[in-house]
C-alpha positions as CSV (number, residue, x, y, z in Angstrom):
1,X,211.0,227.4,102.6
2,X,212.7,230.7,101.2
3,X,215.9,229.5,102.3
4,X,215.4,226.4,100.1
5,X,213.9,228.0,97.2
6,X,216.5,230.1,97.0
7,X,219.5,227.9,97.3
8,X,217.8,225.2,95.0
9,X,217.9,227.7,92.8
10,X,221.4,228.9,93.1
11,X,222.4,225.2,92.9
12,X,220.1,224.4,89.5
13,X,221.9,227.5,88.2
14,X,225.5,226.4,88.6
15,X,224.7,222.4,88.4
16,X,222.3,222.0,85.9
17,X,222.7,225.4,83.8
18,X,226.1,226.2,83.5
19,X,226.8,222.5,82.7
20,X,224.8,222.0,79.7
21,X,226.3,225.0,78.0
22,X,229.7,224.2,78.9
23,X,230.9,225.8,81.9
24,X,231.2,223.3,84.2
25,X,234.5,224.3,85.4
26,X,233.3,227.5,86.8
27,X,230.5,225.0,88.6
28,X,233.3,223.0,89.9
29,X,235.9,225.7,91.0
30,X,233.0,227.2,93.2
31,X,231.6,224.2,94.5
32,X,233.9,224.0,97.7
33,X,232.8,227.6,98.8
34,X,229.4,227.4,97.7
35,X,228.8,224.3,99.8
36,X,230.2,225.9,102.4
37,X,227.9,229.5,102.5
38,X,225.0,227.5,102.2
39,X,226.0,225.3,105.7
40,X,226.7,228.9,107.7
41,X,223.7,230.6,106.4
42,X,221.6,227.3,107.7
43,X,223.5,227.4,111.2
44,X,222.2,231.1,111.3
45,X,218.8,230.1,110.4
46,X,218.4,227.2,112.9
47,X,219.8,229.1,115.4
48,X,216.9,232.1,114.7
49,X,213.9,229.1,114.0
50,X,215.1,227.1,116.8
51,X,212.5,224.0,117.2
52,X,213.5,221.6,115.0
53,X,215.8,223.0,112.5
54,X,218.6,222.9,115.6
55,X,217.9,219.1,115.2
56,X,217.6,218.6,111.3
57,X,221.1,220.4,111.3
58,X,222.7,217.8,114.0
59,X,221.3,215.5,111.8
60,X,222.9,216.7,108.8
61,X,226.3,216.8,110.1
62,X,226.4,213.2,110.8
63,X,225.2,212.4,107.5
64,X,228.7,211.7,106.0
65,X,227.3,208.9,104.2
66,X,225.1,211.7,101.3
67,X,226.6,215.3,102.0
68,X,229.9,216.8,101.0
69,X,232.0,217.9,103.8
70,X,231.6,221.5,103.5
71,X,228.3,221.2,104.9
72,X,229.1,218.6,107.9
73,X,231.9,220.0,109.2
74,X,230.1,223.5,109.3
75,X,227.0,221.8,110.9
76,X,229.3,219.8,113.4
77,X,229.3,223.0,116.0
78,X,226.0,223.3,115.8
79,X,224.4,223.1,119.8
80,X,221.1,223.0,121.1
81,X,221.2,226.1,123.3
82,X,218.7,228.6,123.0
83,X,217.1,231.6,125.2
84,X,215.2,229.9,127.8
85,X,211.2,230.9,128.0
86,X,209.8,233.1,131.3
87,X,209.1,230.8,133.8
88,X,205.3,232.2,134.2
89,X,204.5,230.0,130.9
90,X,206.5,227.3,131.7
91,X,204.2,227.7,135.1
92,X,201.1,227.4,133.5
93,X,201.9,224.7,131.1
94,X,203.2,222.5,134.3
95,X,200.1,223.3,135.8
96,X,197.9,222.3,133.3
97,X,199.6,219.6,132.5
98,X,199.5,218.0,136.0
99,X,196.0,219.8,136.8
100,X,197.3,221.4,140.3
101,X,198.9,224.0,141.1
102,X,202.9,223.5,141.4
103,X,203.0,225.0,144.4
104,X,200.7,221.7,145.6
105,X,202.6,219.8,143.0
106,X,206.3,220.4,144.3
107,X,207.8,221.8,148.1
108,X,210.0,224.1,145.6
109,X,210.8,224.4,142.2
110,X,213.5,227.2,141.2
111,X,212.9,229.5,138.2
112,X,216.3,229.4,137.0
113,X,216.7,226.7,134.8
114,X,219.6,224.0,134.9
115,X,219.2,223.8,131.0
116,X,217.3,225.1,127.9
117,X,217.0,223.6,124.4
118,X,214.4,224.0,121.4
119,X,212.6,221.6,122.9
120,X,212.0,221.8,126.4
121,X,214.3,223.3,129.5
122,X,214.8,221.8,133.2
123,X,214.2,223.3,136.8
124,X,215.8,221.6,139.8
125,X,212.7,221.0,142.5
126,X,211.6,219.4,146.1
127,X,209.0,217.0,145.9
128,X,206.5,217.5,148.8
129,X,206.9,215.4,151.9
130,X,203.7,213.4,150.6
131,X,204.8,212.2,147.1
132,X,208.8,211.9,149.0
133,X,207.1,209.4,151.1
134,X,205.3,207.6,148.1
135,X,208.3,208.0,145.8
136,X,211.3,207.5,148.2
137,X,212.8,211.2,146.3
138,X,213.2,214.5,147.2
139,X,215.7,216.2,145.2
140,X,214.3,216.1,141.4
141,X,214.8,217.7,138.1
142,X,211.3,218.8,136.7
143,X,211.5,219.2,132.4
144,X,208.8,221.0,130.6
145,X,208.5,221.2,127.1
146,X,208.4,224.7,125.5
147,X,205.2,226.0,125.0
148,X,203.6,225.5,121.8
149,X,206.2,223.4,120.3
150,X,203.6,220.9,119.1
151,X,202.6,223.2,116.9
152,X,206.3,224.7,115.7
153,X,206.8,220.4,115.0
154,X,204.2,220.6,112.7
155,X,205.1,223.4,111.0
156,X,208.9,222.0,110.9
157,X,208.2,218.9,109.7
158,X,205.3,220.1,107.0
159,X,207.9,222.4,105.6
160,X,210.9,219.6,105.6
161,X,208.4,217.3,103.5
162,X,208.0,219.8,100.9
163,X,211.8,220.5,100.4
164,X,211.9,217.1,100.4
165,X,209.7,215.9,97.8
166,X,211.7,218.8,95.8
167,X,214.8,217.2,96.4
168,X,213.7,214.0,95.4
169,X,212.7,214.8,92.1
170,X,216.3,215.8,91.2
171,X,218.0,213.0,89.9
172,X,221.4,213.9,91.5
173,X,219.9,213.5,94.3
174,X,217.2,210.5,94.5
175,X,220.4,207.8,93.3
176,X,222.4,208.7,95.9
177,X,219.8,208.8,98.8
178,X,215.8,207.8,99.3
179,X,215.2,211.4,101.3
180,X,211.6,211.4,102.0
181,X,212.9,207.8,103.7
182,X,214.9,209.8,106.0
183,X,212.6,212.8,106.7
184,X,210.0,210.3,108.1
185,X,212.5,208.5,110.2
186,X,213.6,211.8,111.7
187,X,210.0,212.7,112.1
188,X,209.5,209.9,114.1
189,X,212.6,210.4,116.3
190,X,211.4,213.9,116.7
191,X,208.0,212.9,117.6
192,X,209.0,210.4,120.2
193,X,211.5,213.3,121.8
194,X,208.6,215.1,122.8
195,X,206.9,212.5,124.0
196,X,208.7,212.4,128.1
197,X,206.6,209.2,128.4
198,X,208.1,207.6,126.2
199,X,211.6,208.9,127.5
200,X,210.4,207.7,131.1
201,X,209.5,204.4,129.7
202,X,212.9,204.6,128.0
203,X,215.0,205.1,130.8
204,X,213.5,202.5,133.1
205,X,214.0,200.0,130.2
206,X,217.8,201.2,130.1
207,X,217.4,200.7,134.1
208,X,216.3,196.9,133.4
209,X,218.5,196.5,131.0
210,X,222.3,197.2,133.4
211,X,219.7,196.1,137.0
212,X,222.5,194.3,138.7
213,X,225.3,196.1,136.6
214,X,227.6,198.2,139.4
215,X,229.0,200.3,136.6
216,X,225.7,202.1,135.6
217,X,222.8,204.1,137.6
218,X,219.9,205.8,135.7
219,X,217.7,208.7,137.3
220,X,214.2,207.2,139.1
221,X,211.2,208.0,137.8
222,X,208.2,210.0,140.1
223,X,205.6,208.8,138.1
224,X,202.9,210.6,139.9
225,X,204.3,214.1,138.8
226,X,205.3,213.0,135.1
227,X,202.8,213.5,131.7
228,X,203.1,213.5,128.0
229,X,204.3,217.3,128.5
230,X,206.2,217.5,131.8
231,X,209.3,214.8,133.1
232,X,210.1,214.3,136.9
233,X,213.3,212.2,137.7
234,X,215.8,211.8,140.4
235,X,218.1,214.5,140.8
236,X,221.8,212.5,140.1
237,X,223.7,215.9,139.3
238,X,227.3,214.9,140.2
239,X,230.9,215.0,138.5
240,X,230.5,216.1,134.9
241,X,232.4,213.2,133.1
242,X,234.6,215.7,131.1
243,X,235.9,217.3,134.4
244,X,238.7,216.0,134.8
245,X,239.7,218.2,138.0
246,X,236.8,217.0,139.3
247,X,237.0,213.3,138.7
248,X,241.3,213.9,140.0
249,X,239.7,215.8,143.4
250,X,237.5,213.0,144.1
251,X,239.9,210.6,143.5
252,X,238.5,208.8,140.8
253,X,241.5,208.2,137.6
254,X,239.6,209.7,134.3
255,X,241.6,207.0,132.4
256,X,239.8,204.3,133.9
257,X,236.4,206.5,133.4
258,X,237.2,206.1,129.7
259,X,237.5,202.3,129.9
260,X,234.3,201.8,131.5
261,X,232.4,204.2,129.5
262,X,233.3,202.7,126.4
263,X,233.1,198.9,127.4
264,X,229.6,200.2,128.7
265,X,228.6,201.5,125.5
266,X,230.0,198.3,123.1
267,X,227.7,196.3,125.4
268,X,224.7,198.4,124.5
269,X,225.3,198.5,121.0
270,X,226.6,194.9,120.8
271,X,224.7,193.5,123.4
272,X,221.3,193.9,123.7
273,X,221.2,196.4,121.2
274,X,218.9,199.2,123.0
275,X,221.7,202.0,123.3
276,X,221.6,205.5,124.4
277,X,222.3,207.7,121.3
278,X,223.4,211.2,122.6
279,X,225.9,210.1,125.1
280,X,227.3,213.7,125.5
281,X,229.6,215.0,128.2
282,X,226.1,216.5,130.0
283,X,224.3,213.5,129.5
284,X,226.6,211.1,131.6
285,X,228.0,211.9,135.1
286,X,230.2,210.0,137.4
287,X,228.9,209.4,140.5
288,X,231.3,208.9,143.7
289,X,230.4,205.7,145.6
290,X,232.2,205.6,148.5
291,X,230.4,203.8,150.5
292,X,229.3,201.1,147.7
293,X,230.6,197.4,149.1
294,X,233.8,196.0,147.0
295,X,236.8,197.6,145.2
296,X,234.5,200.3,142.8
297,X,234.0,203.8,144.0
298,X,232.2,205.3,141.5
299,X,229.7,205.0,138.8
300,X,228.1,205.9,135.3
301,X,225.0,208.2,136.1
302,X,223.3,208.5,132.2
303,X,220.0,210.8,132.0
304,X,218.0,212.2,129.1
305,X,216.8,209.2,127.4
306,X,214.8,210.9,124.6
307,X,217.4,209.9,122.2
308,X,217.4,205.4,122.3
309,X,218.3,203.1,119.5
310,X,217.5,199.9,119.2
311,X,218.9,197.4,116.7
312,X,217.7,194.3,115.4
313,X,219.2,191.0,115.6
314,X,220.4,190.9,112.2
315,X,221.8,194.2,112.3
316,X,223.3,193.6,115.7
317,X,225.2,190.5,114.3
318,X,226.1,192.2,111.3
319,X,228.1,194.9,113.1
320,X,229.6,192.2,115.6
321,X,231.3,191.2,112.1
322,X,232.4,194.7,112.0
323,X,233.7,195.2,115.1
324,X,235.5,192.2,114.7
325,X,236.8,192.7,111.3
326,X,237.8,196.4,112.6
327,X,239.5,194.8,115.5
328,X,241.8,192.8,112.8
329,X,242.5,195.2,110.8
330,X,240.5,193.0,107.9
331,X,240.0,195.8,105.2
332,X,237.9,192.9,103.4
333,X,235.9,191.7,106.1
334,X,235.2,195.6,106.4
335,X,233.5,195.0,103.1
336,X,231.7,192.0,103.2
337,X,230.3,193.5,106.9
338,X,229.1,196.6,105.0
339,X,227.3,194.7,102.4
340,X,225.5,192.4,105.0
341,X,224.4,194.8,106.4
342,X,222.8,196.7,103.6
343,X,225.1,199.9,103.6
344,X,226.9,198.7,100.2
345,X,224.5,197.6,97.5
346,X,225.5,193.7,96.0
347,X,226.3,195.9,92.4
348,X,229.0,198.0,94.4
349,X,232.8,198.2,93.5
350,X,234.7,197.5,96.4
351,X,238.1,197.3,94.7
352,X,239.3,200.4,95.4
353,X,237.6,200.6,99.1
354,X,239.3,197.5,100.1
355,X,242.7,198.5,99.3
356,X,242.0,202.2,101.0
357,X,241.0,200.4,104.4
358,X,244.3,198.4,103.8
359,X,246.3,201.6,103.6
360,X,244.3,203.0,106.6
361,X,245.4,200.0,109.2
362,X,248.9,200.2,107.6
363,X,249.4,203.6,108.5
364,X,246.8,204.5,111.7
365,X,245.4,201.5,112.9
366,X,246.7,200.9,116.8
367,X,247.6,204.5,117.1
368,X,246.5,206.0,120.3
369,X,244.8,209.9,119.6
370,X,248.4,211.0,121.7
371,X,250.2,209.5,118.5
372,X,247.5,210.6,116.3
373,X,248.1,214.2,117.2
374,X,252.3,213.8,116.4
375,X,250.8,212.9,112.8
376,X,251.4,215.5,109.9
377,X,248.5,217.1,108.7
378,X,249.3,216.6,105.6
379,X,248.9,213.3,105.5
380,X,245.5,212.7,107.5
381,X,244.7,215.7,104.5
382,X,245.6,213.5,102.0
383,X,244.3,210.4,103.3
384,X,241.4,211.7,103.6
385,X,240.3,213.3,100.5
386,X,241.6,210.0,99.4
387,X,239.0,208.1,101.4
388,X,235.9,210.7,100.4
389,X,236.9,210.6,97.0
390,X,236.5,206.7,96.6
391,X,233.5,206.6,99.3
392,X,231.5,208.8,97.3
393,X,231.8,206.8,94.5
394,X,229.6,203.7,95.6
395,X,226.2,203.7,96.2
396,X,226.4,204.3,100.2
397,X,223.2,204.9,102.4
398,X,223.2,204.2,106.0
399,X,220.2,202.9,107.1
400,X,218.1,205.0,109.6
401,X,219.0,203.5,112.8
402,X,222.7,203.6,111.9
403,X,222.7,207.7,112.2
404,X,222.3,207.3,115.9
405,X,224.7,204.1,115.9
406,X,227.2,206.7,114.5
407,X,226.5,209.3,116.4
408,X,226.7,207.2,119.6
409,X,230.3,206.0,118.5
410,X,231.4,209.4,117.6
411,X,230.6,210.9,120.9
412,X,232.2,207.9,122.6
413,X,235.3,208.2,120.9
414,X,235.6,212.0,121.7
415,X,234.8,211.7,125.8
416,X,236.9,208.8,125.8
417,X,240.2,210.8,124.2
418,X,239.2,213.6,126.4
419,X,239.4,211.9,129.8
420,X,242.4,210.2,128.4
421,X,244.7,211.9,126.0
422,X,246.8,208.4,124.8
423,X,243.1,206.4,124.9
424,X,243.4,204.0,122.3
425,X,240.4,203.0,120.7
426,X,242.0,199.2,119.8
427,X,242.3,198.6,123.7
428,X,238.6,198.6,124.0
429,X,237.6,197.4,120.7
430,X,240.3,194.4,120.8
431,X,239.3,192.5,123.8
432,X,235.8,192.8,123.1
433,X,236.4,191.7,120.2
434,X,237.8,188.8,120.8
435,X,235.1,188.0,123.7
436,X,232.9,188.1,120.7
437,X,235.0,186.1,118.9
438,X,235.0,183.5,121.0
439,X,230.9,183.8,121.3
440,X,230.5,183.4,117.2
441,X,233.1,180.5,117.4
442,X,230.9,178.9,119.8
443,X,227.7,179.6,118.1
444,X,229.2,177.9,114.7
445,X,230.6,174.5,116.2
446,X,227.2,174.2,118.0
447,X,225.1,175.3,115.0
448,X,227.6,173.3,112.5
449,X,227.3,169.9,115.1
450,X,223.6,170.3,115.2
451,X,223.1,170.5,110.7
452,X,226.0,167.5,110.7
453,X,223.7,165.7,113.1
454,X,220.7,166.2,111.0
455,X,222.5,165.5,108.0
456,X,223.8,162.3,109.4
457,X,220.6,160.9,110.3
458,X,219.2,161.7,106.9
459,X,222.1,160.0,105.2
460,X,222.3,157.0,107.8
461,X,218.6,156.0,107.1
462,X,219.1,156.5,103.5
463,X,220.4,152.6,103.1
464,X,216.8,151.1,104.7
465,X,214.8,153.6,102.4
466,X,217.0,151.9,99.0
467,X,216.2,148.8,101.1
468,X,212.6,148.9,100.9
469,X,212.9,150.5,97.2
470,X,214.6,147.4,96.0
471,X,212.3,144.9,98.3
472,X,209.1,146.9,96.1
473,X,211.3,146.0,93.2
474,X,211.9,142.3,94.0
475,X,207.9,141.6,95.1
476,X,206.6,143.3,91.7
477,X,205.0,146.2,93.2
478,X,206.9,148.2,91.0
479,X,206.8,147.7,87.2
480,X,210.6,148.2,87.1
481,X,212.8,146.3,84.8
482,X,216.6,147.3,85.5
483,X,219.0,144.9,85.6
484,X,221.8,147.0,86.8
485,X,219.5,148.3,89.2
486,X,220.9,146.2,92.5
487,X,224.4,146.9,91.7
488,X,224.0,150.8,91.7
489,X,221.9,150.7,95.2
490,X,224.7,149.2,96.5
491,X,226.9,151.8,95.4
492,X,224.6,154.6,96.3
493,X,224.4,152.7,100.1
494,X,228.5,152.8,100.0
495,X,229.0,156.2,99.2
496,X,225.4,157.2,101.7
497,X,227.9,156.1,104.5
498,X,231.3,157.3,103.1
499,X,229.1,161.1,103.0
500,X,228.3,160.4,106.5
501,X,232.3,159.8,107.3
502,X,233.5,162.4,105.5
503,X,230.1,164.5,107.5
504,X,231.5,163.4,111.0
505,X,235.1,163.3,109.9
506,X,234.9,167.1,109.8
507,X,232.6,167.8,112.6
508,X,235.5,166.0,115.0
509,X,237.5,167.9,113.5
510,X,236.6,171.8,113.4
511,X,235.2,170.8,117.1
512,X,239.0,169.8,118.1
513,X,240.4,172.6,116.7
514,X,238.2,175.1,117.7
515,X,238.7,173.8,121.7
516,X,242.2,173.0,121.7
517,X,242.1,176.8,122.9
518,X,240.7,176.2,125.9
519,X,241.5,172.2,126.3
520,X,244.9,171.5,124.8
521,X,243.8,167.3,125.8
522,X,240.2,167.1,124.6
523,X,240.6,169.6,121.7
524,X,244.0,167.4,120.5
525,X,242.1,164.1,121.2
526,X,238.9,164.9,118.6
527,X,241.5,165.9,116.2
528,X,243.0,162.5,116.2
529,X,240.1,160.4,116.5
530,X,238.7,162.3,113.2
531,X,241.4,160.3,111.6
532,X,239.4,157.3,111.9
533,X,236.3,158.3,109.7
534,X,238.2,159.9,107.3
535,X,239.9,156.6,106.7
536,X,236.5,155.3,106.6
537,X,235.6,157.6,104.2
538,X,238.9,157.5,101.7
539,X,239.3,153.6,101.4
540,X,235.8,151.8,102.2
541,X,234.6,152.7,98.7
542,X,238.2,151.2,97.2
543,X,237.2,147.7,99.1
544,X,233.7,147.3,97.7
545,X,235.1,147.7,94.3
C-alpha cells in the first residue's frame, strides 16, 4: 500500500501537475525512466512479499495490451523462486491435513525439496506398500502449500482491491482498461491455484482429454493421500524438455520435440480449448519410451496443472480465424479476427493497424528465429516502436482468459526456438492452418446447403399459399376487389421459382468448387450441372412475359 501511495503520487505529480501548468515536456522526457524505476523497485518488493505479488508481477508483464514497455520488459525476469520453509512445518501442516502421521502416510518422504515457490514447494516420497497396492504408485511427488498462505492471499488480494479502486478513479486509466475487472479474474485464478483439488481434478481432465493420444502422458493421481492443502502424483521426473544434451544422449532429435510440442499445444488451444497455461521448460518433460509398440520413442510428460484455460466456443472459433488469417499473412483478416473477438472495440481505427501488420508479413513473416537473429536491430527497434506507437492508440483490452492464451503462446514459442534454433513458427502454424481451413470450408457448404434447403422449401410452397389466397379471393371469402390482382400472383409465383433457381444455382455451385479439391470429377460435374438452374433462373421470367 506504501509502495502505491507513493508512486501514485509521484505519477499525479508529473502527469497531472506539471501538465496543467505547462511543463509537460519535463513529464514526457522522464517518462521512459520513471516507468522503468517504478518496474525494479516492484521486482524488489515481490521478491521480499513473496505470496502473491510474485504472481501479480508475472501478470503484469504479459499485460502488453495496458502497460508501457518499461514496466513489462522489467517484469518479464521476474521467477517464482523463493527460500523454501523448514520442513518441521511443512510436517505438521501434511499431517494435519491428511490426519496421520506421514510417517504412516508415506514409506519415505525427503526433506529436501525438488522445488519452492510463494505458494507451495514439493518433496519426492514412497508411498507405503498398502496405498502402492491400492494406487498401482510408488515413486510420488508430495506438494504442500506454505503455511499460512491463506491468510497472506487475503491480505494480497484486500490490498490489490484498494490500489485498484484508486486506479480506477483516474481517468487515464479507467478508458484504457476496466481494472477491478482484472483484479477479480486474477483473484480467481489465484484462488483456484491453491486449491490442489481442483489442480488434481484439472489434470485428470487434461488426462481425458489426449486418453488415447501417444504423444502426451500426465502424472496419476493417489487420491487417498491428496486434500485441499496437500497434492500426491506420480513421480514422471525425466528429460527436462530444454536439455538438449539430454534429449541428443537419449537419442531423441530436439527438433522433432519442438514439432510435437507445438502441434500439441495448437490442439489444446484450438481444439478443445482446455489448455495448460504455464507450459514452462519445468513444467513439461520428455519421457523415453523405448519399449512403447510402433515407430515413437518418447513422449510429452506435462505436470502442474494449477494454471488451465479454458475457452469458449465463440472465442475458440474466433481465434481459429486468427490463426488462419496469421497463417496467410492477411493483415485484414488480423483485424476483423480481433474485432470478433472483442479485443478491438466496433468504434476502433484500424487504418493504420492494418497497413502495420502488412509491413510486418512483408518484412518477417516466414522467417525462422535462425534468420531472425541475422536481422539488424535496428530495424526490429524501429518496427517496433512503430507497432506500440499505433497499438496504443486504439482502445485494446484483452479479455481475461486471453492473458493465459498469451502466455501459453509465448512460452511455446520460446521452448520451441530453444530446442530448435531455425524453428519456424509458419511450419507449425501453416499446416494446421490449413487442416482448419479445410474444417470451416466444410462446416460452410454443410451449413450454407442446409439454410438453401430451408429456403427452398419456403419459397417452393410459396406458389400453393398464393394459390389458396386467390381461391379465398375467387369464392368471396375475402372482400377483395383487385383486378390486377391474378396477374401479379402470377408474377410473384414466376419469380418464387426463379429465387429458388438462382437459391440452388448457387448451392451447386460453391459445393463443386469447394470439392473439386478433393474430387476433381464430382466437384467439376456440380459446377456444370449449376448451369442448368441458372438458365432457369435468367430466361424463365423473359418467357412468361
Amino acid at each position: 500500500m506504501r509502495f502505491a501511495s507513493w508512486n501514485l503520487a509521484v505519477t499525479w505529480w508529473y502527469e497531472i501537475l506539471l501538465t496543467r501548468i505547462g511543463l509537460s515536456r519535463v513529464a514526457e522526457r522522464t517518462r521512459a525512466a520513471r516507468m522503468q524505476r517504478v518496474a525494479q523497485r516492484f521486482h524488489a518488493l515481490a521478491v521480499d512479499l513473496g505470496g502473491l505479488m510474485i504472481k501479480v508481477g508475472q501478470y503484469m508483464s504479459s499485460r502488453l495490451d495496458v502497460l508501457p514497455p518499461q514496466i513489462t520488459e522489467e517484469l518479464a525476469g521476474l521467477q517464482d523462486e523463493v527460500p523454501p520453509v523448514p520442513f518441521e512445518y511443512i510436517r505438521e501442516l501434511a499431517e494435519a491435513e491428511l490426519g496421520v502421521p506421514l510417517d504412516r502416510a508415506f514409506a519415505h518422504v525427503e526433506e529436501t525439496p525438488v522445488a519452492a515457490a510463494s505458494l507451495g514447494q514439493a518433496h519426492r516420497a514412497r508411498l507405503s506398500p498398502l496405498d502402492a497396492a491400492d494406487t498401482g504408485l510408488s515413486q510420488v511427488i508430495v506438494k504442500v502449500q506454505r503455511p499460512g498462505i491463506d491468510a497472506i492471499v487475503d491480505v494480497d488480494l484486500a490490498a490489490l482491491r484498494k490500489v485498484g479502486g484508486w486506479l480506477s478513479r483516474l481517468r487515464a486509466v479507467n478508458r484504457r482498461v476496466d481494472l477491478p475487472a482484472l483484479i477479480e479474474e486474477f483473484a480467481r485464478t489465484s484462488r483456484e491455484e491453491i486449491n490442489y483439488l481442483h489442480e488434481a481434478a484439472n489434470a485428470e481432465r487434461f488426462a481425458e482429454a489426449f486418453e488415447g493420444d501417444e504423444r502426451v502422458s500426465v502424472p496419476a493421481i493417489a487420491w487417498e493421500r491428496t486434500s485441499r492443502r496437500v497434492l500426491t502424483l506420480e513421480d514422471v521426473t525425466a528429460i527436462k524438455i530444454s536439455d538438449l544434451s539430454g534429449l541428443r544422449a537419449a537419442g531423441i532429435d530436439p527438433a522433432e520435440v519442438a514439432h510435437d510440442f507445438a502441434e500439441v499445444m495448437y490442439d489444446q488451444l484450438f481444439g478443445n480449448g482446455f489448455f495448460h497455461a504455464d507450459p514452462h521448460p519445468g513444467n513439461v518433460f520428455v519421457t523415453p519410451t523405448p519399449d512403447a509398440p510402433g515407430e515413437r520413442s518418447w513422449r510429452l510428460t506435462f505436470i502442474d496443472f494449477g494454471m488451465m484455460g479454458e475457452l469458449p466456443n465463440s472465442t475458440r472459433g474466433g481465434l481459429r480465424q486468427l490463426l488462419i488469417a496469421a497463417a496467410t499473412r492477411d493483415g485484414k483478416g488480423l483485424v476483423q479476427a480481433g474485432r470478433d473477438l472483442g479485443v478491438l472495440l466496433p468504434s476502433a481505427d484500424t487504418v493504420e493497424l492494418e497497413r502495420v501488420l502488412k509491413e510486418l508479413f512483408a518484412r518477417f513473416g516466414g522467417m525462422g528465429f535462425a534468420e531472425l537473429r541475422d536481422v539488424d536491430p535496428n530495424d526490429f527497434r524501429e518496427f517496433a516502436v512503430q507497432f506500440n506507437d499505433v497499438v496504443r492508440t486504439l482502445p485494446i483490452q484483452l479479455p481475461g482468459h486471453f492473458l493465459l492464451v498469451g502466455r501459453a503462446m509465448s512460452l511455446t514459442s520460446g521452448v520451441c526456438s530453444t530446442l530448435n534454433p531455425a524453428y519456424n513458427l509458419w511450419d507449425s502454424v501453416e499446416p494446421y492452418a490449413a487442416q482448419l481451413l479445410r474444417e470451416e470450408s466444410s462446416n460452410v457448404v454443410k451449413d450454407f446447403g442446409k439454410d438453401a434447403l430451408e429456403m427452398a422449401t419456403v419459397v417452393w410452397g410459396l406458389p400453393n399459399k398464393v394459390d389458396g389466397l386467390v381461391s379465398k379471393i375467387d369464392e368471396g371469402r375475402l372482400a377483395i376487389t383487385m383486378p390486377q390482382l391474378e396477374r401479379r400472383m402470377e408474377r410473384l409465383e414466376n419469380t418464387a421459382r426463379q429465387v429458388m433457381s438462382g437459391l440452388l444455382f448457387a448451392a451447386l455451385l460453391f459445393t463443386g468448387a469447394t470439392l473439386r479439391h478433393d474430387d476433381p470429377f464430382l466437384g467439376n460435374l456440380l459446377m456444370i450441372v449449376s448451369v442448368l438452374p441458372l438458365m432457369h433462373a435468367l430466361f424463365s421470367g423473359r418467357r412468361r412475359r
